[in-house]
C-alpha positions, 0 to 999 in steps of 0.5 A: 812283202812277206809281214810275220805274225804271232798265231795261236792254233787251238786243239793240235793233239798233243803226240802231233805237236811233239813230232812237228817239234823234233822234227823241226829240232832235228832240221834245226829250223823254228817251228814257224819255218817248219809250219810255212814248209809243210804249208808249202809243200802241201801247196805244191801237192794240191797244186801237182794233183790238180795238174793231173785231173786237168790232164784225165779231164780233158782227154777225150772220151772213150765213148760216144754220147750214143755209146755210153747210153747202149751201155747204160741201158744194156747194164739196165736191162741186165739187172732188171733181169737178174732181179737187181733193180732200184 
């Protein structure tokens, strides 16, 4: 069950309601079905990219635990070296 209501939104700047209006004027919808339209469609983005970081997070890793810690005391070494330390 979809239940409409009347909302007040505070401190919009005044050239980003004047565009949100012509563009709803142009696509000739109310602003309210302009507003749930950009509602929805950031939804649909939010949701797009938190696909993307479950796909990159489950991957597996390039390194080993072993690996990565060579690594991190290789970097170390090299900037205790060239006076890069802190």
């Amino acid at each position: 069950m979809v239940i409409n209501m009347d909302t007040l939104i505070k401190n919009i700047k005044e050239d980003q309601w004047h565009y949100f209006k012509v563009q709803a004027a142009k696509e000739k919808v109310t602003l309210g079905a302009m507003f749930n339209r950009v509602v929805d469609n950031y939804k649909k983005k939010e949701k797009e990219t938190a696909k993307q970081w479950n796909i990159i997070f489950s991957r597996k890793p390039l390194l080993t635990n072993a690996e990565a810690k060579n690594m991190h005391d290789a970097t170390k070494e090299f900037r205790k070296e060239y006076g890069f330390e802190g």
